[in-house]
C-alpha positions in Angstrom: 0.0 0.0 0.0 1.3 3.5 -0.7 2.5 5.8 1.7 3.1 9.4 0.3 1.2 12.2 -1.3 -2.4 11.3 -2.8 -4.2 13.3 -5.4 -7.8 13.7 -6.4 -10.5 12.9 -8.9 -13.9 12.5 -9.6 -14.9 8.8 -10.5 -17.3 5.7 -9.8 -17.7 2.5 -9.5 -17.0 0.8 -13.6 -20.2 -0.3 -15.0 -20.7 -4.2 -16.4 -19.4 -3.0 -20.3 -16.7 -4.3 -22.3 -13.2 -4.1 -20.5 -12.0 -1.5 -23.5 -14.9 0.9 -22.9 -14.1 1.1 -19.2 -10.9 2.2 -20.0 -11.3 4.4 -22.2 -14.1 6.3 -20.7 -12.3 6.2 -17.3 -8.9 7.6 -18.8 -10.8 10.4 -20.6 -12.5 11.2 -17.3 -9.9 11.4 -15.2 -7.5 13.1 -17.7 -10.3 16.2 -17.9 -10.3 16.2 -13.9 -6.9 16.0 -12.7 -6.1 18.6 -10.6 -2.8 20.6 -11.0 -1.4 19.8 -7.0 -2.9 16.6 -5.1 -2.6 14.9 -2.0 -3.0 11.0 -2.3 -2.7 10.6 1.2 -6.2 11.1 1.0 -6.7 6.9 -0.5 -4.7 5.4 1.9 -7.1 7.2 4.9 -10.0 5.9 2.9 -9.3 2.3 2.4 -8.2 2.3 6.0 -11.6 3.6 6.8 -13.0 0.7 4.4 -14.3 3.5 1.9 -13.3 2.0 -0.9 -14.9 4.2 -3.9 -13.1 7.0 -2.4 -10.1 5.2 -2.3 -10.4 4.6 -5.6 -11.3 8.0 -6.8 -8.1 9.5 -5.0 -5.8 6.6 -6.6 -6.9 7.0 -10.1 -6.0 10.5 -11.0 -2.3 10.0 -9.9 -2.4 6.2 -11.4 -3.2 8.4 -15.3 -0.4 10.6 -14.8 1.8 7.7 -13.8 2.7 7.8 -10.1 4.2 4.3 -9.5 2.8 3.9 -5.8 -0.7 5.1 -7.1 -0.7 2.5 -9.4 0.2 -0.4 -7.3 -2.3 0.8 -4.5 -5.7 1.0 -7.5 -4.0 -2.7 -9.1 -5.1 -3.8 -5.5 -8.3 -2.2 -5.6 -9.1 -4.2 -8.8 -7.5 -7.4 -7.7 -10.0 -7.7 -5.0 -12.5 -5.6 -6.5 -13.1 -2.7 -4.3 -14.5 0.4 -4.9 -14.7 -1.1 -8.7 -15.6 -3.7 -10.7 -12.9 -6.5 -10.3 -10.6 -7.0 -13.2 -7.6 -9.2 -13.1 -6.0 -7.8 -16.1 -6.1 -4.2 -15.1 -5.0 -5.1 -11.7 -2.1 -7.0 -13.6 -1.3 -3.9 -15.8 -0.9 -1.8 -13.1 1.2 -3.6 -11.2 3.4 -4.0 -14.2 3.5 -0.4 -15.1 4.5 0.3 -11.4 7.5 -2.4 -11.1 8.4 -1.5 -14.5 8.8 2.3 -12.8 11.1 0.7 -10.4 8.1 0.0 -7.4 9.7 -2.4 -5.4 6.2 -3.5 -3.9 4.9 -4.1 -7.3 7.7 -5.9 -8.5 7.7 -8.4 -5.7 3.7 -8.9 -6.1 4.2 -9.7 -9.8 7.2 -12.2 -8.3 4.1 -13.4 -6.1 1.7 -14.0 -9.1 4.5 -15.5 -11.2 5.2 -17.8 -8.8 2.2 -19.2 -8.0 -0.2 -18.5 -11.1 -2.6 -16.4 -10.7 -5.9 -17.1 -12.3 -9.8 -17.7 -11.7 -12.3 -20.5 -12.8 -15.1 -19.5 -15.0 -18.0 -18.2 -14.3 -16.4 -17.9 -10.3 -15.6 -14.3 -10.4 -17.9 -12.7 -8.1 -17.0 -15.9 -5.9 -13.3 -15.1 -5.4 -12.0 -12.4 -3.0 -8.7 -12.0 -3.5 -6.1 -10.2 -1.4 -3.2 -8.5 -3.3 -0.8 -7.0 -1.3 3.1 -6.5 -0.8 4.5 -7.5 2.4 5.7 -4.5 3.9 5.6 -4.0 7.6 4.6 -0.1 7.3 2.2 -1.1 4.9 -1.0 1.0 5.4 -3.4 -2.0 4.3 -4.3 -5.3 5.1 -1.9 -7.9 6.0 -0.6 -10.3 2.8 -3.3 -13.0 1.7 -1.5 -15.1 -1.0 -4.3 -17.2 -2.0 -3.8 -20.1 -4.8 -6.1 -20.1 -7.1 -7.3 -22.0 -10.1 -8.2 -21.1 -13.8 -7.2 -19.5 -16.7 -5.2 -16.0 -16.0 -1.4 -15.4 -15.3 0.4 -19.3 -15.6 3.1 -20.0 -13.3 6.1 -18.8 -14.6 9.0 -19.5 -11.9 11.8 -17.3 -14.4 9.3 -14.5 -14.3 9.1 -14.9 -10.8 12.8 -14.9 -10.2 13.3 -12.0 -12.6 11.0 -9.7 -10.6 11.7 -11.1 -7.2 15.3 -10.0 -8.6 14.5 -6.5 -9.5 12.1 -6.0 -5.7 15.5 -7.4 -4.2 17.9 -5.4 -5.4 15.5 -2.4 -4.8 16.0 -3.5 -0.9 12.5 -5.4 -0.2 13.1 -8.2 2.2 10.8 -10.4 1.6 11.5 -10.3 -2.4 15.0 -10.8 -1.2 14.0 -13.9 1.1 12.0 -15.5 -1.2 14.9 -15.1 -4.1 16.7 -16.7 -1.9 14.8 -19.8 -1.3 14.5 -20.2 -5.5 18.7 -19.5 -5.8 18.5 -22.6 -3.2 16.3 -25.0 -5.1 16.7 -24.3 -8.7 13.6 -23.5 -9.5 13.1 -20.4 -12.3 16.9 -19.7 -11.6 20.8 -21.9 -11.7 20.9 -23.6 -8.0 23.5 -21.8 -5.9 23.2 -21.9 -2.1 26.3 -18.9 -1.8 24.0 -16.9 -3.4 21.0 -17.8 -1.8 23.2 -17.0 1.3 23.9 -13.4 0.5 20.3 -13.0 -0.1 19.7 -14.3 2.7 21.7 -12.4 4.8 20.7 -8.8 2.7 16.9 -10.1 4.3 18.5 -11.1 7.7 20.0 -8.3 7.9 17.0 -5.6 7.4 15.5 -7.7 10.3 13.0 -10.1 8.3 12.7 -12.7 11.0 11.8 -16.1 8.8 15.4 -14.9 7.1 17.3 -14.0 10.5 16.2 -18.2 11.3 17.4 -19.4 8.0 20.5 -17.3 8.2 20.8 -18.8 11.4 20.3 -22.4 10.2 22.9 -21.9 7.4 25.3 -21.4 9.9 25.0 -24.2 11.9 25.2 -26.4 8.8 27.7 -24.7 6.9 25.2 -24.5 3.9 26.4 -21.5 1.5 28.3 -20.5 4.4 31.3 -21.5 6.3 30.2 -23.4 9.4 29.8 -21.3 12.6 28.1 -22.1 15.5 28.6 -18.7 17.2 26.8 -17.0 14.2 24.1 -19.3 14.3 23.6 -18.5 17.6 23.5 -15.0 17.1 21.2 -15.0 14.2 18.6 -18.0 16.1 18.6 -15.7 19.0 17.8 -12.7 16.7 14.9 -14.5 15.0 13.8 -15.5 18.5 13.8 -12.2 20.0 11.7 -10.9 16.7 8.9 -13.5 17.3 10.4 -16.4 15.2 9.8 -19.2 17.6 10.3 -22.2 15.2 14.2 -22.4 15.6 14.2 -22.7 19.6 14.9 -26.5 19.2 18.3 -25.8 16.7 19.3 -22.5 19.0 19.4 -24.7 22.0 21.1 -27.2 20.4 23.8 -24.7 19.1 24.0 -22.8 22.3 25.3 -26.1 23.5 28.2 -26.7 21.2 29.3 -23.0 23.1 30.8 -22.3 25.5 28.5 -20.1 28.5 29.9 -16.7 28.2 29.9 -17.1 24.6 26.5 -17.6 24.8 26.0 -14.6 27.1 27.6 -12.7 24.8 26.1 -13.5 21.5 22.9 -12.7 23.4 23.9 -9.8 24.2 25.2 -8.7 20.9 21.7 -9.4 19.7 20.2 -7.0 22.4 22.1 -4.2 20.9 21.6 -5.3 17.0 20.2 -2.8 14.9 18.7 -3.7 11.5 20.2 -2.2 8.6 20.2 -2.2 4.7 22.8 -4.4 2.8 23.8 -4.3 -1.0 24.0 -7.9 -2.7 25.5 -8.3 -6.1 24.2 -11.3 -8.3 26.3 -13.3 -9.4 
């Protein structure tokens, strides 16, 4: 969800006519009625507030004269048709237009929807409600709701997925970067190479993504991509931990063993006073 400057417009709900002739009635509206200054702070209050045609009327102006954020915040409006008439292939060329403007939250949704397929049975529209959202934890909106979905729209495409995973990453999004990661680590869309799923793992790790801090963590303590090092794997369990990953207690006690007691005190300690921070990863 977007969280600078909104503008304004006039709009409505689309009506039930051909996907071309909503377009191109909308675009000529909203062109006629954008205003010279806006504030598009103004959608994110309104979807908060669950008024969704607003929402949509601040969004669109900005989306026509080509704010990136604007367009990834109205894509989600008609990927779970709010405020508007849903339509997956205008949800789908906004956020393209966005990630193609360098939106790092747009790039690692279309990562999301080339990764899984992204589609709906027939005649099941009004049916679906789906929930399109980059994982952000300042996002303004509602929490991520990847839901797999049959039918007949976007087809899996794990290379597409990598590609735009690869652009959110590099663009500093953690969980683009995590989830990069995990396809570096099994081949799948990209050339297996756990060194490199390391790094992205630790560029994730390190902006304090807990489900990466754990993984970091487990690298360690197997060597895998890494050099072995129980200490580290200590460090980064015990950071997961203290960020609410609790699914590595059982491997941080086990590594807190091999140490000895003030290195453990100390590792804990060093994760007290850890401070996340932003990393730069080159692909090889």
């Amino acid at each position: 969800m977007a969280r600078s400057g909104k503008t304004k417009s006039k709009g409505g709900h689309m009506q039930r006519l051909p996907l071309n002739l909503q377009i191109a009635a909308l675009a000529g509206f909203f062109l006629a009625s954008i205003p010279a200054s806006a504030d598009t702070a103004a959608g994110v209050a309104a979807f908060k507030n669950k008024d969704y045609h607003r929402a949509y009327q601040e969004w669109k102006a900005a989306a026509e004269v080509g704010q990136a954020e604007a367009e990834f915040d109205l894509g989600l409006l008609y990927a779970q048709g709010l405020g508007v008439r849903r339509d997956l292939a205008e949800a789908m060329r906004l956020y393209r237009s966005a990630a193609e403007k360098g939106n790092a939250q747009a790039q690692f949704a279309l990562g999301q929807i080339y990764l899984r397929g992204w589609g709906i049975p027939r005649d099941e529209v009004d049916a679906i409600r789906w929930i399109m959202m980059a994982n952000s934890v300042e996002a303004a909106g509602p929490p991520p709701d990847w839901v797999a979905l049959e039918g007949y729209g976007v087809p899996r495409d794990p290379r597409q997925a990598v590609y735009w995973y690869d652009r959110a990453a590099r663009s500093g999004h953690p969980e683009a970067q995590f989830d990069l990661a995990r396809l570096c680590s099994s081949g799948e869309g990209t050339k297996r190479d756990e060194e490199q799923a390391a790094r992205w793992t630790s560029a994730a790790a390190a902006q304090g993504y807990a489900p990466a801090m754990m993984a970091f963590g487990e690298r360690y303590a197997i060597g895998n991509g890494v050099v072995q090092d129980h200490k580290r794997a200590y460090f980064w369990l015990t950071l997961a931990f203290l960020n609410g990953e609790k699914h590595g207690e059982k491997l941080r006690a086990a590594e807190a063993a091999k140490l000895p007691a003030e290195e453990v005190a100390q590792q804990e300690r060093a994760a007290q006073d850890w401070r996340p921070r932003a990393v730069s990863v080159t692909r090889h």
